[in-house]
C-alpha positions as CSV (number, residue, x, y, z in Angstrom):
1,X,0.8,-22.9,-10.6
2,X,0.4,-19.8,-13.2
3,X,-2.4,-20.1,-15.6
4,X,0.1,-19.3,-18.2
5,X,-2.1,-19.6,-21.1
6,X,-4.6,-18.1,-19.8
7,X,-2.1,-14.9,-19.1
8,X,-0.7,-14.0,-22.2
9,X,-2.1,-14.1,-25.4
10,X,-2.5,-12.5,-28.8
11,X,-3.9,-9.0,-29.0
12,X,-7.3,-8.9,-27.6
13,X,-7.7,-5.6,-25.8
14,X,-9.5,-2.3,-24.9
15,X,-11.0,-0.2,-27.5
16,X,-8.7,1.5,-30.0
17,X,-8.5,5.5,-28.5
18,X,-9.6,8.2,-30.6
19,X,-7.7,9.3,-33.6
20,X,-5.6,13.0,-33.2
21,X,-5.0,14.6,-36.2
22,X,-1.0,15.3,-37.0
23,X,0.1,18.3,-35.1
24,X,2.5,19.3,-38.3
25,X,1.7,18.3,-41.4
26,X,5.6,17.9,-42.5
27,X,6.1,15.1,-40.0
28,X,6.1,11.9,-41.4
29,X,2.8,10.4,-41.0
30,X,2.8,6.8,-38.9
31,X,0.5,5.2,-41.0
32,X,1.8,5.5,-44.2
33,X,4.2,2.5,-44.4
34,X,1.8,0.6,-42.6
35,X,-0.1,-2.6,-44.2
36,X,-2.6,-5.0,-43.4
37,X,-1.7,-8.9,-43.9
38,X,-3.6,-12.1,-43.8
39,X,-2.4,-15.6,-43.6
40,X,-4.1,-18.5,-45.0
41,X,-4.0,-21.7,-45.4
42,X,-5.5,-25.0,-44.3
43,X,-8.7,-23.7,-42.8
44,X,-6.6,-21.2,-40.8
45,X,-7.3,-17.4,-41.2
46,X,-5.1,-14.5,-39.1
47,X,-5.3,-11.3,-40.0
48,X,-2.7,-8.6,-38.8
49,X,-0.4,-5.9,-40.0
50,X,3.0,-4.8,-41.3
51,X,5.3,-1.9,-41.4
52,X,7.4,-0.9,-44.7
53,X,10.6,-0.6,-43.6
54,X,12.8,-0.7,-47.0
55,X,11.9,-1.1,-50.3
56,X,9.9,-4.3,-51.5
57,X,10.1,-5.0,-47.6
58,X,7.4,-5.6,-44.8
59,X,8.3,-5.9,-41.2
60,X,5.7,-7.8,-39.2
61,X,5.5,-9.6,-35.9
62,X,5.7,-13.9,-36.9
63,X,2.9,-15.0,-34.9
64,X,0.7,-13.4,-37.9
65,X,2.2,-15.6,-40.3
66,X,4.0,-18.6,-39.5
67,X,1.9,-21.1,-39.8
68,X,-0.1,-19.5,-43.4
69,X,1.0,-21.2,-46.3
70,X,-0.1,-17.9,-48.5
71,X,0.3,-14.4,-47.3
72,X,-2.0,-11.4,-48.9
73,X,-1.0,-7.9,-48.3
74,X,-2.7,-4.4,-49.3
75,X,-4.7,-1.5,-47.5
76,X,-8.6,-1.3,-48.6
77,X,-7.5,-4.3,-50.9
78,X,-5.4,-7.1,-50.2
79,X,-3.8,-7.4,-53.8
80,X,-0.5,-8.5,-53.5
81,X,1.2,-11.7,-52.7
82,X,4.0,-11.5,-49.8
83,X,7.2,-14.0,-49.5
84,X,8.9,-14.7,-46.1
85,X,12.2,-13.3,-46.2
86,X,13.6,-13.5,-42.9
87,X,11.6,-15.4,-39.9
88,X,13.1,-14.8,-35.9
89,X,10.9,-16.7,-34.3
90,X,12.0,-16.5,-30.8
91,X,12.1,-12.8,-30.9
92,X,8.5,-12.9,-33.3
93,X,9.6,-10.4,-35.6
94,X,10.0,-11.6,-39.6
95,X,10.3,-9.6,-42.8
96,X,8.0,-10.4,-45.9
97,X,9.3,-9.8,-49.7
98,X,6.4,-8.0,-51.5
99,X,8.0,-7.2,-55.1
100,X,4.7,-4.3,-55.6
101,X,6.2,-2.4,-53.0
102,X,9.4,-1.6,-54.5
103,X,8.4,1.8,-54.9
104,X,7.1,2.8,-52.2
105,X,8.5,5.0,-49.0
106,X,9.3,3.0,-45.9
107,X,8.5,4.1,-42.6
108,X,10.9,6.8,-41.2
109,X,13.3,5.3,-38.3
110,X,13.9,7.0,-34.9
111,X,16.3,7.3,-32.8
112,X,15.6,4.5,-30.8
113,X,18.6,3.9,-28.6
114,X,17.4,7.7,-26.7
115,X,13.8,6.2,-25.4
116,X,13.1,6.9,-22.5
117,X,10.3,6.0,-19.9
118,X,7.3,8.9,-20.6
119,X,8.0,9.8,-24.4
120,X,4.4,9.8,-26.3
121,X,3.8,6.8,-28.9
122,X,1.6,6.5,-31.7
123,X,0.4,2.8,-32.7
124,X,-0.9,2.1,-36.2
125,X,-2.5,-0.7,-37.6
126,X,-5.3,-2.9,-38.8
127,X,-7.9,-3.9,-35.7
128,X,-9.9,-7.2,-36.8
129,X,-8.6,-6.9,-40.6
130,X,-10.5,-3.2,-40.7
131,X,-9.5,0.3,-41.6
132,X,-6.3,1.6,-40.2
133,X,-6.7,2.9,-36.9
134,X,-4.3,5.3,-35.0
135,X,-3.7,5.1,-31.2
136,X,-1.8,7.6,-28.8
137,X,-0.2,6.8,-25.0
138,X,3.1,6.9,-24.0
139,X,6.2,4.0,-23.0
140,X,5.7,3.0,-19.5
141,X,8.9,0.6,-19.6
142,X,11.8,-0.4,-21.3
143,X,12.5,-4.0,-20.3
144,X,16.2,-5.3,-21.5
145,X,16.2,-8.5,-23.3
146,X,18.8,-10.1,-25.8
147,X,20.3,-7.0,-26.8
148,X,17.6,-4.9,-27.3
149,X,14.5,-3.1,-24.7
150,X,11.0,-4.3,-25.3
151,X,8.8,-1.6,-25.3
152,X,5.9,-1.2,-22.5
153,X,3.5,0.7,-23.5
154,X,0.2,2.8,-22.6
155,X,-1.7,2.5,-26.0
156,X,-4.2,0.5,-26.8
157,X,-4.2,-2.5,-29.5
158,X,-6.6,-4.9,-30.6
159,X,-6.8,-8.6,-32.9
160,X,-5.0,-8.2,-36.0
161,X,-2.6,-4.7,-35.2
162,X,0.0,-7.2,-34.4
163,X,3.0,-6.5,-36.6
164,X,1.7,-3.0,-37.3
165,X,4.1,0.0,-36.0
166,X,4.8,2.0,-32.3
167,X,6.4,5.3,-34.0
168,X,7.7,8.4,-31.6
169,X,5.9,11.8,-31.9
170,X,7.7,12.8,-34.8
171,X,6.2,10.1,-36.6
172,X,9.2,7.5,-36.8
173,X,9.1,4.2,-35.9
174,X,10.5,2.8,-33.1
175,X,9.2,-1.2,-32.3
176,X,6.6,-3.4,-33.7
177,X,3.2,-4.1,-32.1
178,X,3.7,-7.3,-30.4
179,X,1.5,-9.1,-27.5
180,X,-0.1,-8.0,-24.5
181,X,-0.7,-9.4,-20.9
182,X,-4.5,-10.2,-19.6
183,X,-3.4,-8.2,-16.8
184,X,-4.8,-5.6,-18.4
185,X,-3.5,-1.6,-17.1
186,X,-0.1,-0.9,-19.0
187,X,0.8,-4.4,-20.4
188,X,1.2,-3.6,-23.8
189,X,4.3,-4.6,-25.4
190,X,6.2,-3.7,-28.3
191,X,8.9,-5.9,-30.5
192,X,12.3,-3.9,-30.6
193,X,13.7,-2.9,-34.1
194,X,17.3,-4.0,-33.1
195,X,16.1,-7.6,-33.2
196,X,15.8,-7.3,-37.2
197,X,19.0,-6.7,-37.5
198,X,20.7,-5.6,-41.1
199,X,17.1,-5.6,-42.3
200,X,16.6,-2.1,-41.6
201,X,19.0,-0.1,-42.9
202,X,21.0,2.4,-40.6
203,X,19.4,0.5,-37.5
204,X,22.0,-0.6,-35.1
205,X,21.5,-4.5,-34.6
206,X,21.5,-6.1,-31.6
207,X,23.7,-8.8,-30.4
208,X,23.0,-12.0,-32.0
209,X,21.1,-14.9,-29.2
210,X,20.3,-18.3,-30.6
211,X,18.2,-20.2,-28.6
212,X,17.0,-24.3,-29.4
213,X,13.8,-23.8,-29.6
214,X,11.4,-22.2,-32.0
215,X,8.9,-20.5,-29.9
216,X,8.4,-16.6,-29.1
217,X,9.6,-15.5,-25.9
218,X,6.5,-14.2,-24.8
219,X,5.2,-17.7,-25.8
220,X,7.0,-19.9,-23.1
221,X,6.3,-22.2,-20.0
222,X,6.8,-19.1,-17.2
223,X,10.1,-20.0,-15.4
224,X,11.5,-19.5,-19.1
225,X,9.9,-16.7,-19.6
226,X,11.7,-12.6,-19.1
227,X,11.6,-11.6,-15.8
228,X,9.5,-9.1,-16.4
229,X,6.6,-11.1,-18.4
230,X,6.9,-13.7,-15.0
231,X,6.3,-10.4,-13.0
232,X,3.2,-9.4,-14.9
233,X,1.9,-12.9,-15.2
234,X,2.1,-13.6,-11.2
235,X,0.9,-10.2,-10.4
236,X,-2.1,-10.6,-12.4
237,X,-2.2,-14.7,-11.5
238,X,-2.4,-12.8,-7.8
239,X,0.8,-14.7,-7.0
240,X,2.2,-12.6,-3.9
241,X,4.9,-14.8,-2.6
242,X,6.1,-16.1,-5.8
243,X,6.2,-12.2,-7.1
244,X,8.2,-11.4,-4.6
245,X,10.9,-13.3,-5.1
246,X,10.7,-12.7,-9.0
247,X,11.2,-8.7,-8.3
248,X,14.1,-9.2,-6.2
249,X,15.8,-11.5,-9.1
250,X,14.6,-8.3,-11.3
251,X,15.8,-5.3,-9.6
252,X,19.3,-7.4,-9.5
253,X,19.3,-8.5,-13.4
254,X,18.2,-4.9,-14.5
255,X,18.7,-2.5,-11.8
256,X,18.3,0.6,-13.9
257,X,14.7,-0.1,-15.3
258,X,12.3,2.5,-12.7
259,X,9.6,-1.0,-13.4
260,X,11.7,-3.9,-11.4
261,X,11.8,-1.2,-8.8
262,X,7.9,0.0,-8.6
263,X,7.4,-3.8,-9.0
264,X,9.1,-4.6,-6.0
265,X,7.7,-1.6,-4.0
266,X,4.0,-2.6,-4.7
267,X,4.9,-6.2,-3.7
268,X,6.5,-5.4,-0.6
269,X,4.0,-2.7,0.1
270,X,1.3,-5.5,0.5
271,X,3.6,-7.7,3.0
272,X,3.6,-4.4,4.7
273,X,7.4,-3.8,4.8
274,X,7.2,-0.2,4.5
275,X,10.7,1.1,5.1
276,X,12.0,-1.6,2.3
277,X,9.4,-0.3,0.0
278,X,9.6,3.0,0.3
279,X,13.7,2.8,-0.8
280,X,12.0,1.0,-3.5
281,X,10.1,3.2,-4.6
282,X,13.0,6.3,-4.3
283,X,14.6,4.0,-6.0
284,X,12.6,4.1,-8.8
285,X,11.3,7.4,-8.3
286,X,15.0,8.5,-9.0
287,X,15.2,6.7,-12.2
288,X,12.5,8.1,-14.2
289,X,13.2,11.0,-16.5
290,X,13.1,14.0,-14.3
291,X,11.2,17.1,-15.8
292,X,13.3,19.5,-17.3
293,X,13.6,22.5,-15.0
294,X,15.2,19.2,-12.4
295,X,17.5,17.2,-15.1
296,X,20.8,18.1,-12.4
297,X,19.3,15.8,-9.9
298,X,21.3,13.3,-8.0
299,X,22.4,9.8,-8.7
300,X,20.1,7.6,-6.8
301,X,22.4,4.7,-4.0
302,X,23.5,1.7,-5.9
303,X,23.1,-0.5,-3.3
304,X,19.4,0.2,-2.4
305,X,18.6,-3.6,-3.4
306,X,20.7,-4.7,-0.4
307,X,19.2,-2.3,2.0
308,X,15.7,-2.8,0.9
309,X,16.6,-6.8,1.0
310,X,18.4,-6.5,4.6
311,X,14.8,-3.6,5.3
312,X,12.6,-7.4,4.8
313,X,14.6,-9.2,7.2
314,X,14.6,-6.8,10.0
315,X,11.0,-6.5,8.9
316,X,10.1,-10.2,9.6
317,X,12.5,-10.3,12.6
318,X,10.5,-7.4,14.6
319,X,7.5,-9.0,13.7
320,X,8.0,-12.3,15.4
């Protein structure tokens, strides 16, 4: 059985990266619109962070505050008092009312419909309550979910940057700091802005998905958990034969994401069926953003799944 809780959990990772000063200084800078919170209330203490993303209104990931029963916002200083305004739970993104902050310039928003696997990131937020701290890497995957792609990416968080921003080179933001995997490597996930709806103004909202529960979807028992949070979790639980079987659902449910495919091609590389993983891994190969002197190349085969699966079978039948 997955150690589940052991496997997910809030941000506790590697060291933040150093900090790169802005190439040009008429970019918006990321860490302007970015806050720090804390919760409190009945012994219980979380500190984290938030993005400005319209006037009077803080954009934070709800695992910072939902259980607080006051909520403190400020930079050096915590001096204002915050109100929930809007709280998604399942999809762990809410919006806090902060009157002080009327005035102020919210965050920038990019294009974030035209991601793509490889574009640079910049994450901004509070480590451990502390100064603001500015990290670089790049998206390693964009995982479809309810309307909207969570966000893989390279760059480093710690305790209390939940909630703060992932912006795009040019300084706008594009998803919310959100959870990470104890898998460590490239677990790093980032809340999409489409979940928050007509709270951000001009952002295209993604389709509405109720679910009974209250609980983040990061959060749940694993066989109700994304496909590609189960995928991380058993890889890291060291969970071969269950993997497997979750990368083949994967590749099927989103057969254009380059990470169901390198999934399935490192998980079939170990059971040693080499022609199956090697289609995998074209497969993949030929959905990453090619570089730009090779943008003409071909459409990769849409049904390499099938071979690959029928690759297994022949695979297991020669070897018996």
């Amino acid at each position: 059985m997955l150690r589940l809780p052991f496997l997910l959990f809030l941000l506790l990772t590697f060291p933040a990266l150093g900090v790169h000063a802005a190439d040009n200084g008429t970019q918006p800078d990321p860490g302007a619109a970015v806050f720090r919170i804390r919760g409190m209330g009945g012994g219980y203490v979380s500190d984290g962070s938030a993005v400005l993303i319209a006037r009077g209104r803080l954009l934070t990931a709800c695992h910072v505050i939902r259980r607080a029963e006051s909520i403190r916002v400020g930079r050096e200083d915590l001096k204002w008092l915050a109100h929930p305004a809007m709280m998604d739970i399942e999809h762990d993104l809410c919006v806090l009312a902060v009157p002080e902050l009327s005035d102020a310039t919210p965050a920038e928003i990019g294009p974030t419909a035209q991601l793509l696997v490889s574009d640079p990131v910049i994450a901004a937020g509070y480590p451990r309550g502390g100064k603001l701290a500015i990290t670089y890497g790049e998206i390693k995957g964009l995982h479809a979910y309810d309307g909207a792609s969570v966000l893989q990416v390279s760059t480093a968080f710690d305790h209390g940057q939940s909630g703060g921003g992932i912006f795009d080179a040019a300084g706008r933001l594009i998803g919310i700091i959100g959870f990470k995997a104890v898998a460590g490597g490239n677990f790093h996930y980032a809340l999409p802005l489409a979940w928050a709806g007509d709270e951000i103004p001009g952002q295209v909202a993604a389709t509405p998905v109720h679910h009974l529960d209250e609980q983040a979807f990061w959060q749940r028992p694993g066989a109700e958990m994304p496909l590609f949070l189960r995928a991380a979790s058993l890889e890291a639980d060291r969970n071969w034969e269950a993997l497997q079987g979750v990368a083949q659902q994967w590749v099927i449910a989103d057969e254009n994401n380059p990470a169901s495919w390198l999934c399935l091609g490192r998980i079939l590389t170990r059971f040693k069926h080499d022609l199956a993983a090697g289609l995998a891994f074209e497969h993949a190969a030929a959905l990453l953003p090619p570089p730009a002197a090779e943008s003409d190349q071909p459409s990769p085969p849409a049904k390499v799944a099938e071979v690959a699966f029928r690759s297994v079978t022949l695979d297991r039948r020669a070897r018996q």
